[in-house]
C-alpha positions as CSV (number, residue, x, y, z in Angstrom):
1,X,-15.0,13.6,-4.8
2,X,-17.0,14.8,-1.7
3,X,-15.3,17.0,0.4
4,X,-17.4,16.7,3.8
5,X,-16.5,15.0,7.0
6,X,-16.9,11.1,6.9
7,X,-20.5,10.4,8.8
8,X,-20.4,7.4,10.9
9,X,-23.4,5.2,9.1
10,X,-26.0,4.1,11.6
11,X,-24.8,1.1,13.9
12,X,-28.5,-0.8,13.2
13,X,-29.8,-1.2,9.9
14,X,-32.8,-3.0,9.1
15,X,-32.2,-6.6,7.3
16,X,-34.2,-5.2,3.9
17,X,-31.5,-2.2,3.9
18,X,-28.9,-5.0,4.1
19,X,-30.2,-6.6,1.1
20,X,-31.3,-3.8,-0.5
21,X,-27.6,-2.4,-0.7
22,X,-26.2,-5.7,-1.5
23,X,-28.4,-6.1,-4.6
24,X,-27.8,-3.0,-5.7
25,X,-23.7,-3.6,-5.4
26,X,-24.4,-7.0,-7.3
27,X,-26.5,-4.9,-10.5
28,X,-23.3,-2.1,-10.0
29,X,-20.2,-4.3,-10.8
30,X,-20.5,-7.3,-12.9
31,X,-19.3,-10.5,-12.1
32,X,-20.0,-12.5,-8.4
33,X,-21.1,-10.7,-6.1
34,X,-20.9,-9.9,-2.4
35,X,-23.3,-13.3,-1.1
36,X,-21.6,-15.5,-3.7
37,X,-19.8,-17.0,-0.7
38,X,-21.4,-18.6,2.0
39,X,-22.1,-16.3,5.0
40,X,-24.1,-17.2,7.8
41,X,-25.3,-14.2,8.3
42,X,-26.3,-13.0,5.0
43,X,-28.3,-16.4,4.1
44,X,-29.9,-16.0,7.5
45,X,-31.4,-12.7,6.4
46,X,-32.0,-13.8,3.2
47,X,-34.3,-16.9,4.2
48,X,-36.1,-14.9,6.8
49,X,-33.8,-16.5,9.5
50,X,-32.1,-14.2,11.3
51,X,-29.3,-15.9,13.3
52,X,-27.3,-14.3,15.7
53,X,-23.8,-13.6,14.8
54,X,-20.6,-14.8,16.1
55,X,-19.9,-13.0,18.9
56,X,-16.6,-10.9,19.4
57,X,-13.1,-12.1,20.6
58,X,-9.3,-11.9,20.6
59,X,-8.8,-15.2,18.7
60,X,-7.2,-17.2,21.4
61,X,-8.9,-19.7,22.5
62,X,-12.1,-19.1,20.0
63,X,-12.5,-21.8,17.2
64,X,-11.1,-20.9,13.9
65,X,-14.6,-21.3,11.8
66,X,-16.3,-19.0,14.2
67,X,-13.1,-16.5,14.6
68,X,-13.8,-16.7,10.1
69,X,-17.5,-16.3,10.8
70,X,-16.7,-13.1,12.3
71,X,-13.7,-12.0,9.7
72,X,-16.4,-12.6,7.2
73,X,-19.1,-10.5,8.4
74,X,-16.4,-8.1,9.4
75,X,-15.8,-7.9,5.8
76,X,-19.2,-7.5,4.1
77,X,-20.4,-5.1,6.5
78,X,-16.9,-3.1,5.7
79,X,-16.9,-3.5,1.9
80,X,-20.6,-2.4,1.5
81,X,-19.5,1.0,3.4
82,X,-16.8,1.6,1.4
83,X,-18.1,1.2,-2.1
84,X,-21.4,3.6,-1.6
85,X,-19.1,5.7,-0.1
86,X,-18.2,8.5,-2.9
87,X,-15.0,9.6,-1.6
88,X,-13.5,6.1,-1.3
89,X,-15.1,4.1,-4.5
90,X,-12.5,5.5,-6.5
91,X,-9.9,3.3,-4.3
92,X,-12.2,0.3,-4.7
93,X,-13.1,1.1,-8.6
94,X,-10.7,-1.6,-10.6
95,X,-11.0,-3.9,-7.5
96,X,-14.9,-4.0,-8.0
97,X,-14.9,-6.3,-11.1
98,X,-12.8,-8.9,-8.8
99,X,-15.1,-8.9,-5.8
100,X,-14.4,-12.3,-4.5
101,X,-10.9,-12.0,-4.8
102,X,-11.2,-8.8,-2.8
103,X,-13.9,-9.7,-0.3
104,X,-10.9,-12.8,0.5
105,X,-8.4,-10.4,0.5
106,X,-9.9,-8.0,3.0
107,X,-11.6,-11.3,5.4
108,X,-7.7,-12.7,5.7
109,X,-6.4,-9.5,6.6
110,X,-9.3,-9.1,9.6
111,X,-9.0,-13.2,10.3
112,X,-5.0,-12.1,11.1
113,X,-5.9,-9.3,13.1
114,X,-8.4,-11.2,15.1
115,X,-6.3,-14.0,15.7
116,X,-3.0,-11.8,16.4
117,X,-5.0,-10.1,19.1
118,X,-4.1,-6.6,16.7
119,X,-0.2,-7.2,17.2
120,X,0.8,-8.1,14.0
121,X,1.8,-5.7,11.3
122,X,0.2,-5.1,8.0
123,X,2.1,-2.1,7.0
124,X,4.1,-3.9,4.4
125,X,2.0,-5.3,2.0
126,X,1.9,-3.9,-0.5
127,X,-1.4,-2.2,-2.1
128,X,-2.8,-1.7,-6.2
129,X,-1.3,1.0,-7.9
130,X,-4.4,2.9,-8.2
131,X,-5.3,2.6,-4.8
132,X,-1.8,3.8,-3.8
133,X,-1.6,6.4,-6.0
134,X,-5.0,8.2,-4.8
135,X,-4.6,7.5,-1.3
136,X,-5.2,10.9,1.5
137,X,-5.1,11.5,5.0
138,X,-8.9,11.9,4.4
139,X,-9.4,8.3,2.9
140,X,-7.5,7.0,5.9
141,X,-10.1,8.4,8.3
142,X,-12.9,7.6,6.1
143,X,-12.1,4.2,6.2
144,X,-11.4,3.5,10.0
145,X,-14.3,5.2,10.4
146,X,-16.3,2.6,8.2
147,X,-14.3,-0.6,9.6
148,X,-15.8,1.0,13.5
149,X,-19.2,1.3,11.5
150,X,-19.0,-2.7,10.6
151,X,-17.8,-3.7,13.9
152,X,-20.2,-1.7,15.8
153,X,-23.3,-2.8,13.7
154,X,-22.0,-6.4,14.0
155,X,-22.1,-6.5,17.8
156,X,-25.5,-4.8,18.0
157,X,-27.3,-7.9,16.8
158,X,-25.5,-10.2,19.4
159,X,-27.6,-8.1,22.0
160,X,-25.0,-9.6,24.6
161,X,-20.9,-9.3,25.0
162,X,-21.3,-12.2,28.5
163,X,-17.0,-13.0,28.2
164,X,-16.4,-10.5,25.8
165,X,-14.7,-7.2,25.6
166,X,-17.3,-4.4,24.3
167,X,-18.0,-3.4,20.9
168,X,-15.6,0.0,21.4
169,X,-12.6,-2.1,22.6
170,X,-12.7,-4.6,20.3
171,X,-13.0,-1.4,17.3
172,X,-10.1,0.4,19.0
173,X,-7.9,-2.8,19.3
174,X,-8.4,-3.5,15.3
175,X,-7.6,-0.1,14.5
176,X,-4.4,0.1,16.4
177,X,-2.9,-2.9,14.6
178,X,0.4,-1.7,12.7
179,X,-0.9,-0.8,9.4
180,X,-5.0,-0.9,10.0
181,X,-7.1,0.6,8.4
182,X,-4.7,1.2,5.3
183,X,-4.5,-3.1,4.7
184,X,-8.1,-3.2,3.8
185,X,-7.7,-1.7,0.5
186,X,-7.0,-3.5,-2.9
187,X,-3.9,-5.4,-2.8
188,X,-1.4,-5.2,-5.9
189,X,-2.3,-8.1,-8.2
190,X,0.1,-8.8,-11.4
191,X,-3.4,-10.0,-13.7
192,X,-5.1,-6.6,-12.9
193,X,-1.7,-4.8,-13.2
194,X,-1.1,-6.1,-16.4
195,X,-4.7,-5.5,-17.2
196,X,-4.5,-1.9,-16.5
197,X,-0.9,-1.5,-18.8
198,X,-2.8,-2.7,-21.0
199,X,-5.7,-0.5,-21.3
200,X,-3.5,2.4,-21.0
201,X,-1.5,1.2,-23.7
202,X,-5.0,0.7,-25.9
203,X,-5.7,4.8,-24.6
204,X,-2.6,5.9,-26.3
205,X,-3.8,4.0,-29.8
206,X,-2.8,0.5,-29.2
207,X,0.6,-1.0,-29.3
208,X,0.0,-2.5,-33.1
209,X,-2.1,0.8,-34.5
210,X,-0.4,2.1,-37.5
211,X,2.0,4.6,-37.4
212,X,3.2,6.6,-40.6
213,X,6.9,7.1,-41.1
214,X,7.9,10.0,-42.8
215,X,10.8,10.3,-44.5
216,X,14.6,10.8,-42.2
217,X,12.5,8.0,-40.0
218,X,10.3,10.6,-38.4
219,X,7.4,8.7,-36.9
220,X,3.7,10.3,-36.8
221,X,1.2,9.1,-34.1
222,X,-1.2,6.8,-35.8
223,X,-4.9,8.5,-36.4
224,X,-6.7,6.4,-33.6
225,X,-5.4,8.1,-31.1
226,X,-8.2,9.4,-28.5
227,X,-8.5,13.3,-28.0
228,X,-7.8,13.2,-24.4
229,X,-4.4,11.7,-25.2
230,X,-3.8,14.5,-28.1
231,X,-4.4,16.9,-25.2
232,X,-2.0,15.0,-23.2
233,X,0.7,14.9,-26.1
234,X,0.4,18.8,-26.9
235,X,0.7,20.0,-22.9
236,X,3.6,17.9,-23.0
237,X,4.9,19.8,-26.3
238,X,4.1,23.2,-24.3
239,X,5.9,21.9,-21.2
240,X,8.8,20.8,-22.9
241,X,9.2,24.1,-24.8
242,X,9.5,26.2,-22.5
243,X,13.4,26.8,-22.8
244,X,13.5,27.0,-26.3
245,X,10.6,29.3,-26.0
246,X,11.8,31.7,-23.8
247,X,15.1,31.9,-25.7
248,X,13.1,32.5,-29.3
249,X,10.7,35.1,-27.4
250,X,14.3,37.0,-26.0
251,X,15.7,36.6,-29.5
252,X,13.2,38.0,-31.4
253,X,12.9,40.8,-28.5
254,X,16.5,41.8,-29.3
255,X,16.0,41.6,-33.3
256,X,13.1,44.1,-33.2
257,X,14.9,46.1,-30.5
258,X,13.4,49.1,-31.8
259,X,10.2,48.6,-31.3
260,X,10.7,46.8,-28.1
261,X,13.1,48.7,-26.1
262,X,10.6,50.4,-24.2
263,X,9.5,47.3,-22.7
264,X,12.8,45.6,-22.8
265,X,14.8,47.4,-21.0
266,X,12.8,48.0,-17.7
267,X,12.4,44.0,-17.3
268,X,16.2,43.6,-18.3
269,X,17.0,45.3,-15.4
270,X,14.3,44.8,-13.1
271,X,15.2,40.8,-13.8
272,X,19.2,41.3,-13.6
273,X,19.7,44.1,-10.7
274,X,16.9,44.3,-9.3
275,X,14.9,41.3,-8.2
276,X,16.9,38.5,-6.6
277,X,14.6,36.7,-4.5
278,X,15.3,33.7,-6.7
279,X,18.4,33.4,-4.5
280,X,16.7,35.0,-1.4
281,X,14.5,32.1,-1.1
282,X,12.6,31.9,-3.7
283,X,9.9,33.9,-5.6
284,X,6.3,34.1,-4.4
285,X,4.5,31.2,-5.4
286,X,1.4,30.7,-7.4
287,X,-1.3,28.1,-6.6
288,X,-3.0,29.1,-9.7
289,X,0.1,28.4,-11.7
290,X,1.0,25.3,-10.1
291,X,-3.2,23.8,-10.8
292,X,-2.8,25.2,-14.9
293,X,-4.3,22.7,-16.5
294,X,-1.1,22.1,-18.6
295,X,0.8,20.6,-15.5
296,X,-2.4,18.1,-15.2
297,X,-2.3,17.1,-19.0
298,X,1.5,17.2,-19.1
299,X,1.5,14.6,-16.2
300,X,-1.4,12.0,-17.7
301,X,0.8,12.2,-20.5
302,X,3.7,9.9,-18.5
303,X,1.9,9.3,-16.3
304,X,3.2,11.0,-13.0
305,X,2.5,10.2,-9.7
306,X,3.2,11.1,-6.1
307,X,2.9,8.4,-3.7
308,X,3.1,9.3,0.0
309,X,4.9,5.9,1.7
310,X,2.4,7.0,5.0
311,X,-0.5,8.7,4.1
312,X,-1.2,8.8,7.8
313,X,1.9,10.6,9.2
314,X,2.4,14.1,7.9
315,X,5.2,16.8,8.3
316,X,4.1,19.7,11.1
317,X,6.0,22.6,8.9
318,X,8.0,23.9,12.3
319,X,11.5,23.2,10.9
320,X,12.8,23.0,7.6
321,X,13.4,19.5,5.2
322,X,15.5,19.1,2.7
323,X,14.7,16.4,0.6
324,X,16.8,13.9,-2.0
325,X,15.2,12.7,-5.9
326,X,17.0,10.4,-8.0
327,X,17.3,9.9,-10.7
328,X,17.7,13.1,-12.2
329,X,17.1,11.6,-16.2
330,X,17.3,14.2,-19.0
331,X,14.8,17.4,-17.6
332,X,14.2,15.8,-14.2
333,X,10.6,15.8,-15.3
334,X,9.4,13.6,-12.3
335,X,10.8,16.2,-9.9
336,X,9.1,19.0,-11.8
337,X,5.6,17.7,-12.2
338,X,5.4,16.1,-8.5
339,X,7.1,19.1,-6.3
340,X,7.5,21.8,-9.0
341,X,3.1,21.7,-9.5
342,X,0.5,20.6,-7.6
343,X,-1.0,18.3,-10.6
344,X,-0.2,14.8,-8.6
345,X,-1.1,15.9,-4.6
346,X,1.8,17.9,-3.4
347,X,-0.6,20.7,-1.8
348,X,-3.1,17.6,-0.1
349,X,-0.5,15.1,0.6
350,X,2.3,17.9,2.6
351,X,-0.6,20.4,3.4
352,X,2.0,22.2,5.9
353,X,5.3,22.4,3.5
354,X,5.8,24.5,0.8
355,X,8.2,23.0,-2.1
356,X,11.2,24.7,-3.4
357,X,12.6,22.8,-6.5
358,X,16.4,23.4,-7.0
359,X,17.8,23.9,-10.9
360,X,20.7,25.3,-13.1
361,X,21.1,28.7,-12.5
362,X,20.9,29.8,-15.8
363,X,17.1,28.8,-15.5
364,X,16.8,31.3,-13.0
365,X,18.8,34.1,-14.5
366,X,17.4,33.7,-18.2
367,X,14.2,36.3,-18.7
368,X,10.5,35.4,-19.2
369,X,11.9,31.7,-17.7
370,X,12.5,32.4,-14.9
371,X,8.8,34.2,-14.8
372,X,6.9,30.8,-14.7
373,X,9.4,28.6,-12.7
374,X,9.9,30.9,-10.3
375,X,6.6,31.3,-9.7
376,X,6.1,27.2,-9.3
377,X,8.7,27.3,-6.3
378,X,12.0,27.0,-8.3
379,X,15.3,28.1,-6.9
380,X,19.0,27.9,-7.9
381,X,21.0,25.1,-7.0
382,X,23.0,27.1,-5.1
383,X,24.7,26.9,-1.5
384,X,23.4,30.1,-0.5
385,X,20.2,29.9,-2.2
386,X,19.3,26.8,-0.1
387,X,20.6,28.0,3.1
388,X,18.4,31.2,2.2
389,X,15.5,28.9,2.0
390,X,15.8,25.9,4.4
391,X,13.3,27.8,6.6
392,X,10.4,26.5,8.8
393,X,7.9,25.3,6.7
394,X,10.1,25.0,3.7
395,X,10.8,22.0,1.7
396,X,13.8,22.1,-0.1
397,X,14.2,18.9,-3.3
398,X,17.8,18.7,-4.4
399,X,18.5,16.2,-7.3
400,X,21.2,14.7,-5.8
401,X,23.0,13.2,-8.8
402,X,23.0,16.8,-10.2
403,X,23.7,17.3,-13.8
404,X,26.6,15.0,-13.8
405,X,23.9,12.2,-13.2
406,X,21.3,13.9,-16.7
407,X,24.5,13.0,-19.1
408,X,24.5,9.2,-17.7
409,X,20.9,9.0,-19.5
410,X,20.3,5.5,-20.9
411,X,17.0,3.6,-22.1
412,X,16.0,1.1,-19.2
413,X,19.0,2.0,-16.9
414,X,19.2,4.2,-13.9
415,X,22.7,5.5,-13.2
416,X,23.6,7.7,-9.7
417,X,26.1,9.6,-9.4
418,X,26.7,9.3,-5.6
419,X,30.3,8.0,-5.1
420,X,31.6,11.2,-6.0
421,X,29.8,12.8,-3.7
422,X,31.1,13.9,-0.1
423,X,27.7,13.0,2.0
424,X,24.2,12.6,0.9
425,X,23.8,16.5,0.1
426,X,26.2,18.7,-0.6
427,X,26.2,22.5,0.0
């Protein structure tokens, strides 16, 4: 994914350029293509007759086919932008085998801004899972950028705006419709959903692959299992173990205390006297820690994602939040993965907070533990701990069910414990 500045794409291209991309899009992603559906525009180019194009307007008043004319070219002009563009084709990727469906998609949601003079609000439909999940602050400028783009090369080939606002205003009242340009990408479609379960579900070795059963009922994972969902199956196995772990590293510590003392001793007491910015706080973080390749494996394995309701809005870091995540479920793996590493966005999405993951305690007082958590931005689930690090800039996650809510763990239910709580948070 490119990291440089979206570059607004020239407002005039020539008609062959047109064409040229378009082909090139139709070769790309099988299926229809972009000119499948009639388009004045696009068949005038096509057949050496170059038309002009419906010209610009706030919808009332204008005739609905022309007020669609425009929507339409709107759309191509948009879509074509977007999908060459590197940084947002991963957005259009699963939508690019349904290009009709999407092309209709993205010409209602411009016909209903047009019409609605950019007063009605898109900001509640809802949007693919892949799309959602991937979505940046970057992606949002990337794409009004592309959407001014369409409408400015659009109104260049009408040469003449005679009873029409300009080419600017009519870009700047699109873009400040509620939830523009964020509507324009994929919506959520249950075929393409299920379609996607389903090739997941094929990734980890197919729902009907055979599976050996050892005996006691101990079930292996069958042999066609890809390696990139081994990999995802042993980070998990590392991540899970990390308690047991560090308990079997302090055990056999202790056993050959002989040989170990030397060591032992200085990090007993350096861990149990003298270091307690666990409850100061919070430890130093890590970036490098928090990007191991273990948390990125460990959250495919689920998988885990962080999904930022606004991707447009962000938090300025000049006072501190304190934030709620239910349900807590066994380990609270969701809370670790999405605020305790930076494997699903936490460092892009909240550039300006720094997360501080509240747990047990004993987490944070057991050796070698309290190492690696500590270092990912946990602290104790403790009233003073919390106070100590609701700071500017600070963002504190408290499961709010607590471990009251992990031992109300069932398959296919989620049970909160809030009733017995006095207020939201408690400290």
């Amino acid at each position: 994914m490119t990291s440089s500045q979206p570059s607004t794409p020239r407002a005039g291209r020539t008609n062959d350029e047109l064409l040229g991309v378009r082909r090139w899009l139709q070769r790309t992603f099988v299926g229809p293509g972009l000119d499948d559906e009639p388009d004045t525009s696009d068949l005038g180019r096509e057949a050496g007759r170059l038309e002009p194009e419906p010209a610009l307007g706030h919808g009332s008043g204008q005739d609905l086919a022309q007020t669609l004319a425009v929507a339409r070219s709107l759309t191509d002009k948009f879509l074509v932008l977007c999908l060459i563009d590197d940084s947002l084709h991963s957005l259009y990727s699963n939508a690019a085998s349904r290009l009709l469906t999407l092309k209709r998609d993205l010409a209602e949601t411009i016909l209903s801004a047009l019409r609605a003079g950019g007063t009605e609000d898109f900001g509640n439909r809802p949007l693919c899972l892949e799309a959602h999940k991937g979505l940046k602050e970057d992606h949002v400028r990337r794409l009004g950028s592309h959407l001014r783009s369409a409408v400015l090369e659009h109104c260049e080939a009408l040469r003449t705006f005679e009873g029409f606002p300009s080419a600017e205003s009519f870009a700047d009242t699109l873009l400040a419709t509620p939830g523009m340009p964020v509507s324009l990408l994929p919506r959520q479609d249950a075929v393409s959903e299920r379609t996607i379960q389903g090739n997941a579900l094929q990734s980890k070795g197919g729902e009907d692959a055979a599976v050996r059963v050892l005996p006691g009922g101990i079930e292996l994972a069958p042999l066609s299992v890809p390696l990139k969902r081994r990999r995802q199956m042993f980070a998990c196995v590392l991540g899970t173990g990390l308690i047991p772990g560090a308990v079997g590293l302090l055990c056999s510590l202790l056993y050959y205390w002989r040989k170990s003392w030397p060591f032992l001793v200085p990090y007993l007491t350096y861990s149990f006297i003298i270091d307690k910015s666990p409850f100061k706080g919070g430890m130093k973080i890590s970036p490098m820690l928090r990007r191991a390749w273990i948390f990125k494996h460990w959250a495919a394995y689920f998988p885990a994602s962080l999904i930022k309701a606004n991707p447009s809005a962000d938090f300025d870091g000049t006072r501190p939040m304190l934030m709620g995540y239910h349900p807590h479920g066994i380990l609270s793996f969701g809370a670790q993965l999405n605020f305790g590493t930076d494997c699903t966005g936490w460092a892009e999405k909240f550039p300006n907070l720094t997360p501080r993951l509240c747990t047990l305690n004993m987490n944070l007082t057991m050796p070698f533990l309290r190492e690696i958590i500590g270092r990912l931005g946990a602290i104790p689930a403790d009233a003073g701990a919390i106070r100590s690090a609701l700071k500017p800039g600070n963002a504190v996650i408290l499961v709010v069910g607590g471990a009251a809510e992990a031992l109300d763990t069932k398959p296919g239910e989620y049970v909160l414990t809030l009733a017995r709580r006095k207020g939201f948070f408690r400290l």
